[in-house]
C-alpha positions as CSV (number, residue, x, y, z in Angstrom):
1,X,-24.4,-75.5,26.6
2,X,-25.1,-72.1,27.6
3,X,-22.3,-69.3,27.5
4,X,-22.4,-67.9,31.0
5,X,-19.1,-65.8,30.7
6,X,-19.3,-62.4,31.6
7,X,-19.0,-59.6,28.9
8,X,-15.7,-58.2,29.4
9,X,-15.1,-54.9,30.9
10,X,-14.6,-51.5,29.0
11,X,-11.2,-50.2,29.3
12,X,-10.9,-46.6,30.6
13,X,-10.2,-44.3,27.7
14,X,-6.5,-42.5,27.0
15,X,-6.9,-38.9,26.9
16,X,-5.8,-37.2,24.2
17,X,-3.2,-34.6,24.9
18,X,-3.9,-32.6,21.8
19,X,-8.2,-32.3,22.2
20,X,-7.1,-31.3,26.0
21,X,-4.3,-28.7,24.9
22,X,-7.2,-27.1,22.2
23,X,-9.7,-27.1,25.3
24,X,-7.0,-25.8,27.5
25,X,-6.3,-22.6,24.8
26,X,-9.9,-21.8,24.3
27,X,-10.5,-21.4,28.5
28,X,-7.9,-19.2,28.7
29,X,-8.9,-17.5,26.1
30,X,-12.0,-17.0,27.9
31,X,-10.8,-16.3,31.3
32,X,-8.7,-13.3,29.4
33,X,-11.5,-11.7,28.0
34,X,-13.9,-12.4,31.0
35,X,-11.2,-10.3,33.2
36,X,-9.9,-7.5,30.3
37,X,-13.0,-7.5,28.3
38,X,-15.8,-7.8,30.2
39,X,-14.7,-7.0,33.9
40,X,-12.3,-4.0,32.8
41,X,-13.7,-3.3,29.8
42,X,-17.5,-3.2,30.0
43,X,-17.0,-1.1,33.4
44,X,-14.7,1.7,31.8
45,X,-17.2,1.7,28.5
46,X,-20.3,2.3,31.3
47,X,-18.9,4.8,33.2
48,X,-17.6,7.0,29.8
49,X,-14.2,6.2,29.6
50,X,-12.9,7.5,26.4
51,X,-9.1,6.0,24.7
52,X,-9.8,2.6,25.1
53,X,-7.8,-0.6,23.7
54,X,-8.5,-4.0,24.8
55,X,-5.3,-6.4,24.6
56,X,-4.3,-9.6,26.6
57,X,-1.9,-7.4,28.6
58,X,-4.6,-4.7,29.9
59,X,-7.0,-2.5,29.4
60,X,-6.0,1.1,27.8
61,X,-7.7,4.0,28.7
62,X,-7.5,8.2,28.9
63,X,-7.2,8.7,32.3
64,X,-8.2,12.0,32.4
65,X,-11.7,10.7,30.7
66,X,-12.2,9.4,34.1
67,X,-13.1,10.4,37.7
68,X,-10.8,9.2,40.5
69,X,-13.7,6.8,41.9
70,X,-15.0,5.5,38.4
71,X,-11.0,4.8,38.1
72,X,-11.4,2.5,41.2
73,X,-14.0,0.9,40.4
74,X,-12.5,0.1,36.8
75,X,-9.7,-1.4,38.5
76,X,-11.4,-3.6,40.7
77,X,-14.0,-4.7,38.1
78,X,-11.5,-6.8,36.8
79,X,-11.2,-9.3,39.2
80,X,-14.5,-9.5,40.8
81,X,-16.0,-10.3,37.5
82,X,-12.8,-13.1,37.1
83,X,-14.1,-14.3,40.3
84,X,-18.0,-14.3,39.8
85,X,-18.0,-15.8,36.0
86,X,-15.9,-18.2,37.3
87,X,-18.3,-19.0,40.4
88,X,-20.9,-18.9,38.1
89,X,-19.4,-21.3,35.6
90,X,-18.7,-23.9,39.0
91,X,-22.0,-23.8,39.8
92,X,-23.3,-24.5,36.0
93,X,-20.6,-27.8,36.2
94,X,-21.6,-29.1,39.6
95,X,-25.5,-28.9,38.3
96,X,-25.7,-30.3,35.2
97,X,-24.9,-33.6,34.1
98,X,-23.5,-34.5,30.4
99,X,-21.2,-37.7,29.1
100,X,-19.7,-34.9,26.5
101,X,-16.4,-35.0,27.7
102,X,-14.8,-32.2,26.3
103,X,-17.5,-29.7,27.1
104,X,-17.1,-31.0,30.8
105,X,-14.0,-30.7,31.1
106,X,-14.2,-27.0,29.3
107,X,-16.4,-25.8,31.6
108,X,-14.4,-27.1,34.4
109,X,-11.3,-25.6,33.0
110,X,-12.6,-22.4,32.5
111,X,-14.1,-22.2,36.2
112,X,-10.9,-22.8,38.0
113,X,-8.8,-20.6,35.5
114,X,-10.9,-17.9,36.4
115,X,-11.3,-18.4,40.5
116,X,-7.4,-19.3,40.4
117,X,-6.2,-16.1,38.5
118,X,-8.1,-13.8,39.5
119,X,-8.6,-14.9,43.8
120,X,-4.5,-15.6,43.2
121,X,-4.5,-12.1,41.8
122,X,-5.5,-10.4,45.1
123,X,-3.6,-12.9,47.2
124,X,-0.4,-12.4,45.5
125,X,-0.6,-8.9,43.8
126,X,-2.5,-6.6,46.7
127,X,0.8,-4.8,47.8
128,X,2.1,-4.1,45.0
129,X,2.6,-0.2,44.1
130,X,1.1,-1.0,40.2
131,X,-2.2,-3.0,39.0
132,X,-5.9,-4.1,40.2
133,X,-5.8,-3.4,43.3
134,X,-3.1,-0.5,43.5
135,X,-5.5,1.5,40.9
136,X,-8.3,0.4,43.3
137,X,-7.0,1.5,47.1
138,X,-5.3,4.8,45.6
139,X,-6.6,7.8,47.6
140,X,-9.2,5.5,50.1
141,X,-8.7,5.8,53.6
142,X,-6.9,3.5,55.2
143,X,-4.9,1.8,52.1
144,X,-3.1,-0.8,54.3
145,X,-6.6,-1.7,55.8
146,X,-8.1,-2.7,52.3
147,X,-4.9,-4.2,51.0
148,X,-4.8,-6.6,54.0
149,X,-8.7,-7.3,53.4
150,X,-8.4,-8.1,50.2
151,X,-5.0,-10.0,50.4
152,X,-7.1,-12.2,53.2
153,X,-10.0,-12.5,51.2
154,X,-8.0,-13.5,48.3
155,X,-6.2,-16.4,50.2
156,X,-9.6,-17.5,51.4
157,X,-10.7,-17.9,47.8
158,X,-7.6,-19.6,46.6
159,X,-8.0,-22.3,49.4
160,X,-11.5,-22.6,48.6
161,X,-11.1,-23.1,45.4
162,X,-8.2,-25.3,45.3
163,X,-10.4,-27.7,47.4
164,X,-13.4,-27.4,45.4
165,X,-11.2,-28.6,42.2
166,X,-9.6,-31.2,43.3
167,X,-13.5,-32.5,45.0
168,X,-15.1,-31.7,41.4
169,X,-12.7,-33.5,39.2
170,X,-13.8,-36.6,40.0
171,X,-15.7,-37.4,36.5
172,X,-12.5,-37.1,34.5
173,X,-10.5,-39.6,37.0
174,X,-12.4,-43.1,37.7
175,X,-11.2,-44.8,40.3
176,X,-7.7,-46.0,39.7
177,X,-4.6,-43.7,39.3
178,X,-6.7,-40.6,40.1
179,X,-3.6,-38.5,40.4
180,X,-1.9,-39.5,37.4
181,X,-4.9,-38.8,35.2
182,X,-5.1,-35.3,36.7
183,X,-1.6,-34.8,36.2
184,X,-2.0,-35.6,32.6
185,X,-5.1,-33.3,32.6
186,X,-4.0,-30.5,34.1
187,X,-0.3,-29.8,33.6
188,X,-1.1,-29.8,29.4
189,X,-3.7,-27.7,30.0
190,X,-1.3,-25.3,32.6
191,X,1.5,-25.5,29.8
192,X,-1.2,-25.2,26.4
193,X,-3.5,-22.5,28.1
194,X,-0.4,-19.8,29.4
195,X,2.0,-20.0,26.9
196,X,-0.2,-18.9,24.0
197,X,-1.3,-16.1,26.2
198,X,2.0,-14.9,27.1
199,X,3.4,-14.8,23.9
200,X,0.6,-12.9,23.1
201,X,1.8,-9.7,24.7
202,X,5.1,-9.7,22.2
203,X,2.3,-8.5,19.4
204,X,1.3,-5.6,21.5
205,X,1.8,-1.8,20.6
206,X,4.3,-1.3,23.3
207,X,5.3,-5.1,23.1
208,X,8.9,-5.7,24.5
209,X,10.7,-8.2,26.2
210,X,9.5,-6.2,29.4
211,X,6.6,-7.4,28.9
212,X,6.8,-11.0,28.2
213,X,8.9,-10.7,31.4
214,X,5.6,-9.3,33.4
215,X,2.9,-11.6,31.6
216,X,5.3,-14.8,32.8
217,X,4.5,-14.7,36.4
218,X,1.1,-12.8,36.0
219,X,-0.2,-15.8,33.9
220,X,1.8,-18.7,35.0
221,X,2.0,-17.7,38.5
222,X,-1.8,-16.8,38.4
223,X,-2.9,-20.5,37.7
224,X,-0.2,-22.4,39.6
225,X,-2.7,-23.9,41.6
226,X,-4.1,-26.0,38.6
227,X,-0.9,-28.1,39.6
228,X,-1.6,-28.5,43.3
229,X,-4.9,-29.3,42.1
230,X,-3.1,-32.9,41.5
231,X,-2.3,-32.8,45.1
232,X,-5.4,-31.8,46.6
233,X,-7.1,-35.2,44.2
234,X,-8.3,-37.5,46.9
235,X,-9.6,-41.0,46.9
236,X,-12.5,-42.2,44.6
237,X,-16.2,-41.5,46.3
238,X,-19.0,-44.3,46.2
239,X,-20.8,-42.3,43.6
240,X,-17.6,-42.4,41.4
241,X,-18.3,-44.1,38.1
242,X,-15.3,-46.7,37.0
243,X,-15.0,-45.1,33.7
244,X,-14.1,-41.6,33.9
245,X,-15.0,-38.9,31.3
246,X,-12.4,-38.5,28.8
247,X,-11.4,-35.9,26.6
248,X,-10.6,-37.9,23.3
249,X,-9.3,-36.9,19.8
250,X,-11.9,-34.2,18.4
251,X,-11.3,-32.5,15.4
252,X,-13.9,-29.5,16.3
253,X,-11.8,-28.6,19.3
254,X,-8.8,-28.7,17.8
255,X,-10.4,-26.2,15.1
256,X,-11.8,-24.0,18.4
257,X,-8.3,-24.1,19.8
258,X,-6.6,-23.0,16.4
259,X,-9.4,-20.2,15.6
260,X,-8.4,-19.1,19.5
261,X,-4.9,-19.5,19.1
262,X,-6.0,-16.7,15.5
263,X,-7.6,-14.5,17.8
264,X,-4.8,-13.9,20.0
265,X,-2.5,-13.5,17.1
266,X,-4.8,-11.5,15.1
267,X,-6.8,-9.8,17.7
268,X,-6.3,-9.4,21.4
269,X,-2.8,-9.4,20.9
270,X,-1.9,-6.3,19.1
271,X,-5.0,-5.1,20.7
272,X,-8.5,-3.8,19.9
273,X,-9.1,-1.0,18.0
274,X,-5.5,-0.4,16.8
């Protein structure tokens, strides 16, 4: 008699809250250094600043090695780079294809840290009289002008980008209990990724409890829409695959997360050169 049954159906994977807490450390990591490093950074070194000490917390410079225009642009550099390595990094995750779930969901991470922070950053940030965008409308014409621009513009990116997360989640999720899977995903990766980089700031040269009090709002604050990312989740597409991509126990990114949790500790946190 011939055995007609069916084979029986894989079970969608548990995700592994350690791997995802690794992955979460290394993209903020990289979101960090994108926005310090490469936005602040990189622009001050170009345009002959002189001083300079990279940290978590900021960018040091000599102000006086500096023109009140390269200054502005300095400032801003920041977090238009945040906001176009991020893009960039979107774009890479919505056109490639790969069933490596951790580098997926990496590259993901690492796109919305970035938009989130840095579009929150403008949103949030633009009146205040100290950071980005202070440094950047200081002596332009018409300062209320640019900081309602850029407060709009930053809104407009934040909503953009909320929506676009939530839309390109859909590999890690399947089809059933979309928003608990996110919820899993995402708030161990909002808890893993900030606190590392907020304790960061204690190691600092001018590390106080001043400014662990600053970096709490600027880090946590800056991605709190990873969360209402598990809100804006909605209901499982016809191209949706019934077994989602899932970030599972992975000794090599558990390594990358401990060699990124060294390099705050080591590095970035006391700041570069000392």
């Amino acid at each position: 008699m011939n055995d007609t049954s069916m084979p029986p159906a894989k079970e969608t994977q548990a995700i592994d809250a350690i791997t995802v807490a690794a992955i979460a450390v290394v993209s903020y990591l990289i979101a960090a250094v994108v926005h310090e490093g490469l936005g602040h950074g990189l622009t001050a070194a170009a345009l002959g600043a002189r001083g300079l000490r990279l940290s978590t917390a900021a960018l040091h410079l000599d102000a006086d090695s500096v023109s009140p225009e390269a200054s502005r642009i300095i400032s801003i550099a920041g977090p238009l780079t945040g906001l176009l390595v991020g893009g960039l990094l979107a774009l890479i995750h919505g056109a490639t294809r790969s069933k490596h779930a951790q580098i997926r969901y990496c590259l993901w991470l690492t796109a919305y840290v970035c938009l989130f922070a840095n579009a929150g950053y403008l949103a949030a940030l633009s009146f205040c009289p100290f950071g980005d965008v202070h440094g950047f409308v200081k002596g332009l014409d018409s300062p209320l002008a640019w900081r309602l621009a850029l407060t709009a513009f930053g809104a407009a990116a934040s909503l953009a980008a909320l929506l676009l997360a939530g839309r390109t989640m859909d590999e890690f999720l399947g089809r059933n209990q979309r928003r608990r899977r996110a919820a899993q995903l995402l708030v161990i990766s909002y808890f893993a990724g900030s606190c590392p980089l907020i304790l960061s700031t204690l190691l600092g040269r001018d590390g106080s409890f001043i400014a662990l009090i600053s970096a709490i709002p600027a880090t946590l604050g800056g991605t709190i829409l990873l969360l209402y990312t598990i809100l804006a989740v909605g209901p499982a597409r016809p191209s949706t695959g019934p077994l989602p991509l899932t970030p599972q126990r992975s000794l090599p990114w558990c390594a990358a997360g401990a060699f990124a949790l060294a390099v705050y500790a080591l590095v970035l946190g006391p700041g570069v050169p000392r």
